[in-house]
ZADREN-152371 format. One line per field, with one value per atom (N, C-alpha, C, O): atom name; residue in one letter; x, y, z. Coordinates in pm, whole numbers. Atoms other than C-alpha are relative to their C-alpha. Example, Ala and Ser with C-alpha at 12.3 -4.5 7.8 and 13.67 -1.06 7.14 Angstrom:
BEGIN
atom c(N,CA,C,O,N,CA,C,O)
rest c(a,a,a,a,s,s,s,s)
X c(89,1230,90,194,-82,1367,-77,-26)
Y c(-119,-450,120,118,-119,-106,109,220)
Z c(0,780,0,66,-6,714,73,90)
END
This chain:
BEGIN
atom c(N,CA,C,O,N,CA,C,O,N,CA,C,O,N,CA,C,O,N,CA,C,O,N,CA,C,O,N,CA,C,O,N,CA,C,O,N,CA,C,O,N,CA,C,O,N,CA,C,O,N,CA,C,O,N,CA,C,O,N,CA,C,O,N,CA,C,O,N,CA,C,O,N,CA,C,O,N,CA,C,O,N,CA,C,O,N,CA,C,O,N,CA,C,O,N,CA,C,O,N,CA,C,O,N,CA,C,O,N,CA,C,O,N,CA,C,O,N,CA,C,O,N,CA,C,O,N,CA,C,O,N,CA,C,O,N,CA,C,O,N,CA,C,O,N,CA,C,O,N,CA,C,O,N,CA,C,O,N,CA,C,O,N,CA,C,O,N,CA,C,O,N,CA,C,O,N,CA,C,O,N,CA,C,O,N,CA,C,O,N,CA,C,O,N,CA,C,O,N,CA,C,O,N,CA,C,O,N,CA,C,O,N,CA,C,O,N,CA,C,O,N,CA,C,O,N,CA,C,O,N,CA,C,O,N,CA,C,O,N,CA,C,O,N,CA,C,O,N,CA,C,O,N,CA,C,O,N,CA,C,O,N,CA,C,O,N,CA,C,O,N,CA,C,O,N,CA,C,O,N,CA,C,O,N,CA,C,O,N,CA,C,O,N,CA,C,O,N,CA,C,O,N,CA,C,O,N,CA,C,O,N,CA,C,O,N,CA,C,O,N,CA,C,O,N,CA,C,O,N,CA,C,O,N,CA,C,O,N,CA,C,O,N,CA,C,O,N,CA,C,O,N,CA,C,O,N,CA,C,O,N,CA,C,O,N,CA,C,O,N,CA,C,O,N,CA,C,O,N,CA,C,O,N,CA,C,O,N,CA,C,O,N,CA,C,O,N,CA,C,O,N,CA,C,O,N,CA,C,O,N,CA,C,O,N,CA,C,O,N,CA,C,O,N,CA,C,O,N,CA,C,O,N,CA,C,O,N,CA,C,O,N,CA,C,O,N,CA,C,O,N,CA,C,O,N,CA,C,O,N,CA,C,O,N,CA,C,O,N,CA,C,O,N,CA,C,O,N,CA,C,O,N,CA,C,O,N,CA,C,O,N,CA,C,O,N,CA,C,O,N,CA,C,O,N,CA,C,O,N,CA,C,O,N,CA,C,O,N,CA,C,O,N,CA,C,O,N,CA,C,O,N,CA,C,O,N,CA,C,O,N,CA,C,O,N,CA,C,O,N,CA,C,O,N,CA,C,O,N,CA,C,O,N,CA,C,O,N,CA,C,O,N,CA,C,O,N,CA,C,O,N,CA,C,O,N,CA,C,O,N,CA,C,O,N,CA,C,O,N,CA,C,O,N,CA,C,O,N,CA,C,O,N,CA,C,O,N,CA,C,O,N,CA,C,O,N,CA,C,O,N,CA,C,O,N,CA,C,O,N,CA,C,O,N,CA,C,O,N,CA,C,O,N,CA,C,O,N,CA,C,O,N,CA,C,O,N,CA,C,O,N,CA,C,O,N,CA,C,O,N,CA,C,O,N,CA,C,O,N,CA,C,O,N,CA,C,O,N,CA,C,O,N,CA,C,O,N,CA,C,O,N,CA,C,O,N,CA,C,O,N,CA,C,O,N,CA,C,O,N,CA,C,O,N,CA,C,O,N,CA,C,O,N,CA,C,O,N,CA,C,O,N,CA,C,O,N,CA,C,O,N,CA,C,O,N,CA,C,O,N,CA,C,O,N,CA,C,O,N,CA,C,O,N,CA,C,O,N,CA,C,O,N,CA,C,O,N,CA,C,O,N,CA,C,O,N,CA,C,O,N,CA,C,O,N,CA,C,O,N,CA,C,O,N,CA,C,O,N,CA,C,O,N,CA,C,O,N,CA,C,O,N,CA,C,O,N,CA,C,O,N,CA,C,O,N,CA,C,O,N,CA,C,O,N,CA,C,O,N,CA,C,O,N,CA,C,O,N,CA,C,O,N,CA,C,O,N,CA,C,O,N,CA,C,O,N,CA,C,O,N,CA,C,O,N,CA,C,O,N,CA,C,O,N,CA,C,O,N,CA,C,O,N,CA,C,O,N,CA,C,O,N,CA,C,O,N,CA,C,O,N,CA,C,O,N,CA,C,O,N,CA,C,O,N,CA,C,O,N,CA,C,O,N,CA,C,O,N,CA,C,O,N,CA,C,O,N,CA,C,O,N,CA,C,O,N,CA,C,O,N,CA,C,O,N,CA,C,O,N,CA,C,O,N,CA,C,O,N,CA,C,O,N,CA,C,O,N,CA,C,O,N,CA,C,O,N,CA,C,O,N,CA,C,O,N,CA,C,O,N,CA,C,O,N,CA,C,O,N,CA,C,O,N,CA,C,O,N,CA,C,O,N,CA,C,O,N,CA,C,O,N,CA,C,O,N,CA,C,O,N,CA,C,O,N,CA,C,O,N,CA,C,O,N,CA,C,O,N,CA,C,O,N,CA,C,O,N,CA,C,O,N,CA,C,O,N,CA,C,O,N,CA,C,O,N,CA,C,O,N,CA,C,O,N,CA,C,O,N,CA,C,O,N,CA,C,O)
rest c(x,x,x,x,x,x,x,x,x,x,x,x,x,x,x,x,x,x,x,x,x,x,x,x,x,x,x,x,x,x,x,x,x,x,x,x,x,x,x,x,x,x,x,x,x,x,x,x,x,x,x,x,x,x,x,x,x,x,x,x,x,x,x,x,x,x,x,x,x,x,x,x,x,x,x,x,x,x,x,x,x,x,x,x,x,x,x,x,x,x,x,x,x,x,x,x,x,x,x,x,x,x,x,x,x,x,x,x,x,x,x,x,x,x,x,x,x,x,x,x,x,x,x,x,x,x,x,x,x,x,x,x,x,x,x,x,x,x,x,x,x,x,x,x,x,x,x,x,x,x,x,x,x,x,x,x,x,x,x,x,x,x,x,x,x,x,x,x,x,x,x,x,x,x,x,x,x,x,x,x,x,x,x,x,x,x,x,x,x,x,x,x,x,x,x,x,x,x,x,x,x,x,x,x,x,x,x,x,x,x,x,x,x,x,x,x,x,x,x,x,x,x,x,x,x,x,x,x,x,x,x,x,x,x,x,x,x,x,x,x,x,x,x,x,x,x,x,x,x,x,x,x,x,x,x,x,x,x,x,x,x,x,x,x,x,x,x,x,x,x,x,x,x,x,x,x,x,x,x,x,x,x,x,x,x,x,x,x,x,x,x,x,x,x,x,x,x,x,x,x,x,x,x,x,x,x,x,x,x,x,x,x,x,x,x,x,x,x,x,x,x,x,x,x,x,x,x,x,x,x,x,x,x,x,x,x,x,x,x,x,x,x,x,x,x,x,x,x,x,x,x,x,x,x,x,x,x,x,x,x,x,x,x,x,x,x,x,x,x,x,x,x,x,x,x,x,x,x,x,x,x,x,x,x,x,x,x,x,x,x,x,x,x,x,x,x,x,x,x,x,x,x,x,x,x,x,x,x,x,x,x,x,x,x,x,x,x,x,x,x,x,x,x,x,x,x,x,x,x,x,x,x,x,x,x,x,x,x,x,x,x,x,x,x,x,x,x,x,x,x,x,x,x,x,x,x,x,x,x,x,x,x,x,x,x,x,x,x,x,x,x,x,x,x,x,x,x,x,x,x,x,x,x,x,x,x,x,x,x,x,x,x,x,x,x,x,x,x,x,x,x,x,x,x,x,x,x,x,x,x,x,x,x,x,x,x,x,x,x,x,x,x,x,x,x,x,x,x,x,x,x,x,x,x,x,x,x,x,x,x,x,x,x,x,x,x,x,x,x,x,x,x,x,x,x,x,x,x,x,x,x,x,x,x,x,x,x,x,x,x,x,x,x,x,x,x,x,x,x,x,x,x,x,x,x,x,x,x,x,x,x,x,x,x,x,x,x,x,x,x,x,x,x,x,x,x,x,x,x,x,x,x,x,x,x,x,x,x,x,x,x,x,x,x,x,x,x,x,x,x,x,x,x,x,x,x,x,x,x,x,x,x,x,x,x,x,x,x,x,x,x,x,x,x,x,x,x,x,x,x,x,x,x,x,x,x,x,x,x,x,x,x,x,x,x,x,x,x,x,x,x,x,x,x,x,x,x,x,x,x,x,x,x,x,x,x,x,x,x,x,x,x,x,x,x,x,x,x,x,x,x,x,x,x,x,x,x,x,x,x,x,x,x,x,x,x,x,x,x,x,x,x,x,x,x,x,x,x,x,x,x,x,x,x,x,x,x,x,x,x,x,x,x,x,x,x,x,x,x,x,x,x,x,x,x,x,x,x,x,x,x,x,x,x,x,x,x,x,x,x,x,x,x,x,x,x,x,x,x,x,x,x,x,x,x,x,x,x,x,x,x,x,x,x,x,x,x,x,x,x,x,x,x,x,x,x,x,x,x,x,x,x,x,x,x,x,x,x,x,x,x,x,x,x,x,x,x,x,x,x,x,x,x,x,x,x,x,x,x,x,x,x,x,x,x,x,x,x,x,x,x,x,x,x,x,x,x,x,x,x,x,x,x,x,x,x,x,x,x,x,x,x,x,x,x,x,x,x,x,x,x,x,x,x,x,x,x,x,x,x,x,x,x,x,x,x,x,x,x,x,x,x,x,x,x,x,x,x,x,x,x,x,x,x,x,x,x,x,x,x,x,x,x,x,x,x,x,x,x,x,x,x,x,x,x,x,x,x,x,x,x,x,x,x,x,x,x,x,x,x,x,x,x,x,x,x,x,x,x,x,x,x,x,x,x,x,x,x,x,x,x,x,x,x,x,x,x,x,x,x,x,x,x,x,x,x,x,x,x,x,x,x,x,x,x,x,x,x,x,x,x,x,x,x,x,x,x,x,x,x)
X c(81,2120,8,110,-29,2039,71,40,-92,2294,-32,44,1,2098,-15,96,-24,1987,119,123,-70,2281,100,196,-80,2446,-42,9,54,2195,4,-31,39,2197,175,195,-124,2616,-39,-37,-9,2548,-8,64,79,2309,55,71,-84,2480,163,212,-132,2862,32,119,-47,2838,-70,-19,48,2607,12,47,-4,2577,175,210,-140,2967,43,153,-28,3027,130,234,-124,3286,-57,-42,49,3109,45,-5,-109,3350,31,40,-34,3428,-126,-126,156,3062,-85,-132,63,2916,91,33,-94,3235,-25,-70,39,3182,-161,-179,78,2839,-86,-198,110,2681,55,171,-62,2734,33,34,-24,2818,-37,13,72,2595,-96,-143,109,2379,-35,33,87,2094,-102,-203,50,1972,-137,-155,142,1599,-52,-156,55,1663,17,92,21,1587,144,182,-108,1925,107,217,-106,2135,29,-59,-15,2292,38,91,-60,2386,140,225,-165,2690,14,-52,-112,2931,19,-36,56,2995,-56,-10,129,2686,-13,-34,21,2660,96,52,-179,3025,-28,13,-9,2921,-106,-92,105,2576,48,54,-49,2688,118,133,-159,3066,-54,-92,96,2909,-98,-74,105,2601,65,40,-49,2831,65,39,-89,3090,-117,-99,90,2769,-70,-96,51,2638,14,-31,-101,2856,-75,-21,56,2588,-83,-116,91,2381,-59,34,97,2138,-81,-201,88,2016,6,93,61,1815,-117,-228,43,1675,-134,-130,131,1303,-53,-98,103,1151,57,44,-28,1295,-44,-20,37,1151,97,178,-98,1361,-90,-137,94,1143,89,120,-69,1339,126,206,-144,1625,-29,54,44,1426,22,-48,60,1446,-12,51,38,1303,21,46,-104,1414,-115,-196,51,1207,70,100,-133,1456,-7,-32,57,1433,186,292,-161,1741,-34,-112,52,1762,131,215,-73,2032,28,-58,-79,2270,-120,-204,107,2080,-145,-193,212,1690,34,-61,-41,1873,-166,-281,48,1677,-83,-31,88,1417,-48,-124,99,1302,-3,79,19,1165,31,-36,-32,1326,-57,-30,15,1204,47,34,-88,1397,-34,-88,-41,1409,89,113,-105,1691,-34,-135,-41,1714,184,286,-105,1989,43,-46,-83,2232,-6,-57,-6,2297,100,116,-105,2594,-53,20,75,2315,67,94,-35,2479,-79,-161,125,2277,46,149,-19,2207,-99,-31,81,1907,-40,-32,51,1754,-73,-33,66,1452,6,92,63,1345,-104,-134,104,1101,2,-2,-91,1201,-109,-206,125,925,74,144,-27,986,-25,-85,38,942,-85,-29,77,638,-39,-133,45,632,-116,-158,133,310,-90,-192,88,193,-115,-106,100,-92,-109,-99,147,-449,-20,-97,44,-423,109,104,-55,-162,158,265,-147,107,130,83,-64,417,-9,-116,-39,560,67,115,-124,760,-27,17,52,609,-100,-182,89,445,74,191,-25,509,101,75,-128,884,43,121,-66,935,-98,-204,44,864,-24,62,63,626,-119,-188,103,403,84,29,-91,684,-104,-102,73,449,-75,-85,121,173,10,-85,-20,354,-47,-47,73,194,-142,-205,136,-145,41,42,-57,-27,-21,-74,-43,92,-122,-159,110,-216,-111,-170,89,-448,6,-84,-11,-294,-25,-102,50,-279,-153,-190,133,-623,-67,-116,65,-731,80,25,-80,-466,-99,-129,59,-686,-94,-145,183,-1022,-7,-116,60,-1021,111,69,-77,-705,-15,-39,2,-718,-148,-192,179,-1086,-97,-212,97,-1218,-91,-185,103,-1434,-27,-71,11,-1469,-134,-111,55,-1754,14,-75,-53,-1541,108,176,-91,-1312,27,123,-27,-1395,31,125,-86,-1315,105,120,-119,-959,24,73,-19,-938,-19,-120,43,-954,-35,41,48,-1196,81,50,-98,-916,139,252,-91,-720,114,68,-34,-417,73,130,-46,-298,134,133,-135,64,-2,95,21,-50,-54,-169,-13,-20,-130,-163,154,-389,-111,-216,129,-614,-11,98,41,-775,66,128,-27,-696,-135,-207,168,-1032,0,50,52,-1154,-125,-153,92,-1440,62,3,-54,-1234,100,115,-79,-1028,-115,-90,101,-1370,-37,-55,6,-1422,75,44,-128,-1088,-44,-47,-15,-1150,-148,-203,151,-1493,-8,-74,-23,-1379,147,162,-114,-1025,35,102,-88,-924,-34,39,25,-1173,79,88,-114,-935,186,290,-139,-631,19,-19,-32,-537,110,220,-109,-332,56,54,-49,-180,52,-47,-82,57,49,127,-24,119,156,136,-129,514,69,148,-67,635,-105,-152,37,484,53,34,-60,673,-60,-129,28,626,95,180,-47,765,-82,-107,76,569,-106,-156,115,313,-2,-106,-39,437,-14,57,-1,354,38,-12,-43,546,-83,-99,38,367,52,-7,-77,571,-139,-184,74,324,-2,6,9,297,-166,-264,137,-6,0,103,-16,-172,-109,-231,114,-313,105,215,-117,-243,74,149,-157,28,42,-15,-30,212,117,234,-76,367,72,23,-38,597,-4,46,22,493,-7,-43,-62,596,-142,-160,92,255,58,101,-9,328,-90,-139,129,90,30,107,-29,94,-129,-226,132,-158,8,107,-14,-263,-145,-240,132,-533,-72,-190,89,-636,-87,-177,43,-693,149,260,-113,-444,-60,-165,40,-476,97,46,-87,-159,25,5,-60,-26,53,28,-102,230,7,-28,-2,282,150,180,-62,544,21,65,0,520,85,113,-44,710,1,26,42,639,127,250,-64,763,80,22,-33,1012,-29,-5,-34,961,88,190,-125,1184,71,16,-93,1508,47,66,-82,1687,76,49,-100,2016,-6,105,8,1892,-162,-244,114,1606,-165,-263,130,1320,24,117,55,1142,-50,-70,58,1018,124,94)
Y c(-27,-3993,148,216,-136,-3668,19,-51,-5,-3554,34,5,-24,-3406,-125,-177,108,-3751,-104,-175,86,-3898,31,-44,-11,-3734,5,29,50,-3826,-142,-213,154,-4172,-46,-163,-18,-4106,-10,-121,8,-4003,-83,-108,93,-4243,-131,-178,126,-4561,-2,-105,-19,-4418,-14,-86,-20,-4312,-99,-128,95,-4533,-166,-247,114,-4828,-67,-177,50,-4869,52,97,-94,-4699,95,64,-78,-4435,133,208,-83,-4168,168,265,-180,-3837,21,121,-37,-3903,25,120,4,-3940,176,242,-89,-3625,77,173,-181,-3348,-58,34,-2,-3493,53,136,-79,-3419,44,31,-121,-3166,150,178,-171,-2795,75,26,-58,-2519,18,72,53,-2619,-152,-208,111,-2918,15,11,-28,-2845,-126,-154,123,-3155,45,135,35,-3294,-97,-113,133,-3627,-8,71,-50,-3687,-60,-170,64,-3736,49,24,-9,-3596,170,233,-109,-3236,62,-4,-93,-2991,-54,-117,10,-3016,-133,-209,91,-3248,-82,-192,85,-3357,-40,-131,94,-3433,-112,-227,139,-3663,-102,-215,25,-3777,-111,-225,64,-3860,-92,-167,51,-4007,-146,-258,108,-4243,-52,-150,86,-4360,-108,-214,77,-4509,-127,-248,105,-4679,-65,-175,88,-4839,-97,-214,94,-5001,-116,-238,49,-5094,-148,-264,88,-5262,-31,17,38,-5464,-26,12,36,-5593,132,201,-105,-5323,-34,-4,2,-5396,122,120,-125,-5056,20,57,-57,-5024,101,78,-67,-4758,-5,39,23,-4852,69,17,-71,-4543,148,190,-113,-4178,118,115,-116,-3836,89,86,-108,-3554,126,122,-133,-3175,110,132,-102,-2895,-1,-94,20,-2855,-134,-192,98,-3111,-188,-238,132,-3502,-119,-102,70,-3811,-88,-88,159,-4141,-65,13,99,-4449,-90,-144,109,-4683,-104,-78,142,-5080,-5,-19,45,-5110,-107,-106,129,-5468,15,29,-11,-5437,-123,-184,127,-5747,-131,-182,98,-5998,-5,-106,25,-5936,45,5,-13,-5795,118,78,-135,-5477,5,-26,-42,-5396,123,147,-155,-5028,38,11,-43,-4855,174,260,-155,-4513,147,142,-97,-4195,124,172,-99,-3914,141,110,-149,-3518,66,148,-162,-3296,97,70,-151,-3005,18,-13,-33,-2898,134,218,-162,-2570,6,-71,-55,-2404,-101,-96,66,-2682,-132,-217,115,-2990,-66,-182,73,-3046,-2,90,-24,-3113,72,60,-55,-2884,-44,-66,45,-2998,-125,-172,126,-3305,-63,-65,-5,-3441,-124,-155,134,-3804,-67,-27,57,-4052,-149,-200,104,-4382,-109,-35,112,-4724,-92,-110,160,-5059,-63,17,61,-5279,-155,-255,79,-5499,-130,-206,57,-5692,-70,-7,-4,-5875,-47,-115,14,-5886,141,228,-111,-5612,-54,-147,21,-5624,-20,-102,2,-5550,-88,-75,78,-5803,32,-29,-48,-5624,99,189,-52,-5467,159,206,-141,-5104,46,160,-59,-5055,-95,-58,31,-5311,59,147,-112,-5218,41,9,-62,-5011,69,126,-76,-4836,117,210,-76,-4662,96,89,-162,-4284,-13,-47,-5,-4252,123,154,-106,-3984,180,279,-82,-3740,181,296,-170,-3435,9,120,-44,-3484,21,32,-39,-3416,141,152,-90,-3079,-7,90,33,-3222,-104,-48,97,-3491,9,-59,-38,-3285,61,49,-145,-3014,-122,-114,100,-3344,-30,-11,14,-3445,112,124,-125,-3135,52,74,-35,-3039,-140,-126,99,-3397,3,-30,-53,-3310,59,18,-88,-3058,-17,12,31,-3164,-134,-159,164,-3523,11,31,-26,-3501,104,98,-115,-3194,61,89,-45,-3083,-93,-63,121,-3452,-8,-64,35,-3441,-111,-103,111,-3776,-41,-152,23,-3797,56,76,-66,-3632,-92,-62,41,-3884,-105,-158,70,-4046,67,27,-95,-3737,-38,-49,-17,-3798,-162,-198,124,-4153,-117,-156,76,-4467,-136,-179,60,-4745,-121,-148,84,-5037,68,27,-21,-4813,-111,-224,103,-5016,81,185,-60,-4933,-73,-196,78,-5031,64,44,-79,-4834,-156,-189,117,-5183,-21,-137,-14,-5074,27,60,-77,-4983,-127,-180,59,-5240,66,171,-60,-5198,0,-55,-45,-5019,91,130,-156,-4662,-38,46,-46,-4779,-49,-11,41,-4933,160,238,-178,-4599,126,225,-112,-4379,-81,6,70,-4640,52,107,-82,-4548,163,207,-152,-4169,11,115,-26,-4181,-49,3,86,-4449,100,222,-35,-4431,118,191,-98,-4165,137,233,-124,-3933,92,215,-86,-3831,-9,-30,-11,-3810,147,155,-140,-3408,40,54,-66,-3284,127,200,-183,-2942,2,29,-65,-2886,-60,-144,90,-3031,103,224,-81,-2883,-15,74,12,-2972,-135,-238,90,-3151,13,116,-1,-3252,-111,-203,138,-3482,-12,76,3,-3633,-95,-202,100,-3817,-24,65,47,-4054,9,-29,19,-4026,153,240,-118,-3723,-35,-138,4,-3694,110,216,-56,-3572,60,-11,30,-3453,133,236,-58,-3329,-74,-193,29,-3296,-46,26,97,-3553,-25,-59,0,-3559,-173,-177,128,-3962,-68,-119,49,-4024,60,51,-67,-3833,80,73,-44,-3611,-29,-15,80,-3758,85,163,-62,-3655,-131,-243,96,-3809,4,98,-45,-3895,-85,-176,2,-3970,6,107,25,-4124,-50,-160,8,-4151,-37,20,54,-4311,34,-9,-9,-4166,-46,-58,113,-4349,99,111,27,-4216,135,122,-64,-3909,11,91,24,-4086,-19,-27,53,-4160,-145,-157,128,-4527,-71,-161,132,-4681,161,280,-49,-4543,-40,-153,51,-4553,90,206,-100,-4395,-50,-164,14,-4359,121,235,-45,-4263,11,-97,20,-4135,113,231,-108,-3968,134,131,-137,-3623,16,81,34,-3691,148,252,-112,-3433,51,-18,-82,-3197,51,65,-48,-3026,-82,-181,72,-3190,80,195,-99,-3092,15,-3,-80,-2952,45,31,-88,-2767,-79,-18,101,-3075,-65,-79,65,-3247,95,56,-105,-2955,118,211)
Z c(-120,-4324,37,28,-14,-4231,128,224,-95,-3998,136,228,-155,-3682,-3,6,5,-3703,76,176,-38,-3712,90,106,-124,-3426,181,291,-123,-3199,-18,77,-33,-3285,31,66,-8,-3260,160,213,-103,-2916,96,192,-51,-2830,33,146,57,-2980,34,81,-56,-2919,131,178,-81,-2630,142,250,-104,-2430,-5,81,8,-2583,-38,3,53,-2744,129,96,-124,-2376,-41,17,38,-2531,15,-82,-73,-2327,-14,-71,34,-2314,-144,-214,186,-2665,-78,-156,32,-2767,26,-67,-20,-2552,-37,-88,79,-2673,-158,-227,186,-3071,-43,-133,28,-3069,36,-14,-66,-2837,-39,-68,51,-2924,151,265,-109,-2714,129,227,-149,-2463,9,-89,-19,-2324,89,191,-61,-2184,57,-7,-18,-2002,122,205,-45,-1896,80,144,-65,-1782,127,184,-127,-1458,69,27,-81,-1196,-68,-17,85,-1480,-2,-61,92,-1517,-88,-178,143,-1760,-53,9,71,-2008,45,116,5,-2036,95,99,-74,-1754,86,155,-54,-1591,-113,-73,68,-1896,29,48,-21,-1841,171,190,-105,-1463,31,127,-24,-1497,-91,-42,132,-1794,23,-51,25,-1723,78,26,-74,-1387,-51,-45,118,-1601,-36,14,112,-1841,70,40,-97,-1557,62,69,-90,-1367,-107,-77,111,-1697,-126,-230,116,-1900,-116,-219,143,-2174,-22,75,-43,-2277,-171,-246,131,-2636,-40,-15,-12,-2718,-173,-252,165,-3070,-29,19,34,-3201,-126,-241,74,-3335,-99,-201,60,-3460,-11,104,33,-3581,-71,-191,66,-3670,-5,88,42,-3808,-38,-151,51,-3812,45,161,3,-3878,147,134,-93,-3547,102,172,-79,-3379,-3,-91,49,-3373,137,241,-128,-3133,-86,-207,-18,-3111,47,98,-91,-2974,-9,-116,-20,-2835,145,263,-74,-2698,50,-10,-83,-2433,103,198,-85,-2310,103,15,-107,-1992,46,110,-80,-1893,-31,42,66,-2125,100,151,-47,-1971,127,195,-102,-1639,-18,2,25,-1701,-221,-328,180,-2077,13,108,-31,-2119,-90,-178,148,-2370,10,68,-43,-2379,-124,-244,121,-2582,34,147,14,-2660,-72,-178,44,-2769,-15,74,-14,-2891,-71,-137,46,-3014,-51,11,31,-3214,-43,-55,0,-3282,-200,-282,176,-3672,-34,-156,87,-3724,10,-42,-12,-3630,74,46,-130,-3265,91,99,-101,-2990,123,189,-99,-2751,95,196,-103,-2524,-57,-170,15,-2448,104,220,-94,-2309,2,-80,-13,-2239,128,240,-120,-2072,-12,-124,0,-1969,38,58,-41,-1869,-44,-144,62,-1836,-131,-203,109,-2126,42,88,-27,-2087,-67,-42,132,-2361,-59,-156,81,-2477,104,93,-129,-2133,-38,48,-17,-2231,-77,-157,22,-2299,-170,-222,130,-2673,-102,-224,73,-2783,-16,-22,76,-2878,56,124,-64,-2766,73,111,-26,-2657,-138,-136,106,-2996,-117,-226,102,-3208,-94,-67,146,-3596,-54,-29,137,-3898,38,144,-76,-3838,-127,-104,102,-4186,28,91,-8,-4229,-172,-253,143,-4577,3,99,41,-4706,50,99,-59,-4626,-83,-39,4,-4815,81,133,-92,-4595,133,212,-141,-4289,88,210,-97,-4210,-2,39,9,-4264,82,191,-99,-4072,171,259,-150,-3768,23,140,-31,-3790,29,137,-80,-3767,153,235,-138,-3449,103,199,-66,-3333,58,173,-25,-3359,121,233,-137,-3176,132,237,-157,-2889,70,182,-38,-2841,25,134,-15,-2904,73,125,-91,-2732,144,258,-148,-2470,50,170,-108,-2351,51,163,-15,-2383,38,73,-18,-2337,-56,1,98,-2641,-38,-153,24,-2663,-105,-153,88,-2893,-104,-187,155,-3161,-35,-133,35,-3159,-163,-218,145,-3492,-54,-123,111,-3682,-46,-168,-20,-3589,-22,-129,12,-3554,-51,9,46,-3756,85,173,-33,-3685,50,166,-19,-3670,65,38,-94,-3403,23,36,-42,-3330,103,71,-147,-2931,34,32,-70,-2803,191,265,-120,-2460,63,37,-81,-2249,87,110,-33,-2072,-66,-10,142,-2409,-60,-85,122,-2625,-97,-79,113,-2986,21,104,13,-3148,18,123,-62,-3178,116,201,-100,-2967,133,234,-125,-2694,20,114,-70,-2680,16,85,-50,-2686,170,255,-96,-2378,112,218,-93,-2238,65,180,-57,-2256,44,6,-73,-2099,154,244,-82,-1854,67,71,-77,-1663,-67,6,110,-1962,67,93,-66,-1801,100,101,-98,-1537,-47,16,93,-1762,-47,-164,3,-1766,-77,-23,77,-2026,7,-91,-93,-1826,-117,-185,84,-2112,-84,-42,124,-2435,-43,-51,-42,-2455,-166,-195,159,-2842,-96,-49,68,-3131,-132,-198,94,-3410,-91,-47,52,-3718,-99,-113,113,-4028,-87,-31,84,-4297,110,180,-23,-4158,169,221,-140,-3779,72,22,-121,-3492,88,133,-174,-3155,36,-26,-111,-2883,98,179,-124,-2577,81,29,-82,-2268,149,177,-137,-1881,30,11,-4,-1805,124,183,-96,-1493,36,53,46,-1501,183,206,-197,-1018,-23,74,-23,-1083,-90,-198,127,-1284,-77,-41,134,-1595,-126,-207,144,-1847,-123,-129,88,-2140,-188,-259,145,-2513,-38,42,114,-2774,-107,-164,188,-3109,-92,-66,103,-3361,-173,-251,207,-3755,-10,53,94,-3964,-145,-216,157,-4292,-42,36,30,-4488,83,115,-67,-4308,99,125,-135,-3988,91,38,-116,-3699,36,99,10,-3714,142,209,-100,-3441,101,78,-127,-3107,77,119,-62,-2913,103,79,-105,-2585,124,157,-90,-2337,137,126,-127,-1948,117,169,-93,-1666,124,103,-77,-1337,38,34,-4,-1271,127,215,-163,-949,72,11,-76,-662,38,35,-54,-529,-58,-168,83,-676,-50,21,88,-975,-48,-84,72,-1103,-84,-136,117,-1409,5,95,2,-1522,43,85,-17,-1486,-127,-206,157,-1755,-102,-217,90,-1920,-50,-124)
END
């Protein structure tokens, strides 16, 4: 496994879910941690005080790790945490960043209930295809998404969206039909007022692009976009949402 990798899923898995917390965040964060999540600050221990708490509070905790990209210092996570057998389900997605020895130093995330097949198009938040394939075509991959970031979310080109998108769309976004024409629907419809202020990192690996961007859909949202392309289309999607709290937070924000 490649090792940034596996010292976020160390962190992740050690320290939250095996709750072995202090031992977890000093093995593998580097000389600094630069934290995003919301209620949580910097270093050590802000992780140390946000997390010992959590773990006492909640003795069962099921936290699996669905879906993983690895791009150069970068890697994201999509992860199903079920809380005190069904107490609590959320689907959490993740960002670090790592240092020259592949420790983490920052880290972003965005957190939503888990809905499960209560949505319009059938299918979960984290259900579908989980393996990473076509590992050359990942900068054709990313430069696809890229370009439709641009041209359909942010610009609202919506009658360009077949370029980019394949006809048997499949949607895990709990309000979208599956279908490219039910998502040209979307972005013409409710989508229209969906503002993409700042699209903040995009990474990929093989057949999979992360998204991370401040989305202004009632409110403003920090939000993670995942995408499988097959074939020279972006065929599945996955999305995860969460609003941007007001006021001061002890660390830098979401961004």
């Amino acid at each position: 496994m490649n090792q940034k990798l596996a010292n976020a899923l160390g962190l992740y898995m050690e320290g939250i879910r095996d709750g072995r917390v202090r031992e977890a965040v000093e093995k593998y964060t580097g000389d600094r941690y630069t934290q995003h999540s919301t209620g949580v600050r910097d270093g050590v221990e802000g992780f140390v005080e946000f997390f010992e708490p959590f773990v006492e509070r909640n003795p069962k905790r099921d936290i699996r790790v669905v879906r993983s990209i690895v791009d150069g210092p970068n890697v994201f996570v999509q992860v199903f945490q079920d809380i005190n057998d069904g107490e609590a389900k959320w689907v959490t997605t993740d960002l670090f960043d790592t240092d020259d020895a592949d420790k983490i130093v920052e880290h972003w995330d965005v957190i939503a209930a888990f809905e499960g097949v209560s949505t319009v198009n059938g299918n979960t938040q984290i259900d579908g295809p989980t393996d990473v394939v076509d590992e050359a075509k990942t900068e054709a991959n990313k430069a696809l998404v890229t370009a439709f970031v641009d041209d359909v979310l942010v610009n609202h080109r919506s009658q360009n969206i077949a370029d980019y998108v394949g006809e048997e769309y499949i949607q895990h976004n709990p309000q979208v039909p599956n279908g490219r024409r039910a998502f040209e629907e979307f972005m013409d419809g409710p989508g229209a007022d969906m503002i993409y202020r700042d699209v903040f990192k995009i990474i990929g690996q093989g057949n999979f692009v992360m998204v991370y961007s401040q989305v202004f859909l009632g409110a403003e949202m920090a939000t993670f976009d995942l995408f499988r392309v097959a074939d020279d289309k972006i065929v599945e999607h996955w999305d995860n949402m969460e609003p941007i709290p007001d006021g001061p937070q002890p660390n830098g924000g979401k961004f």
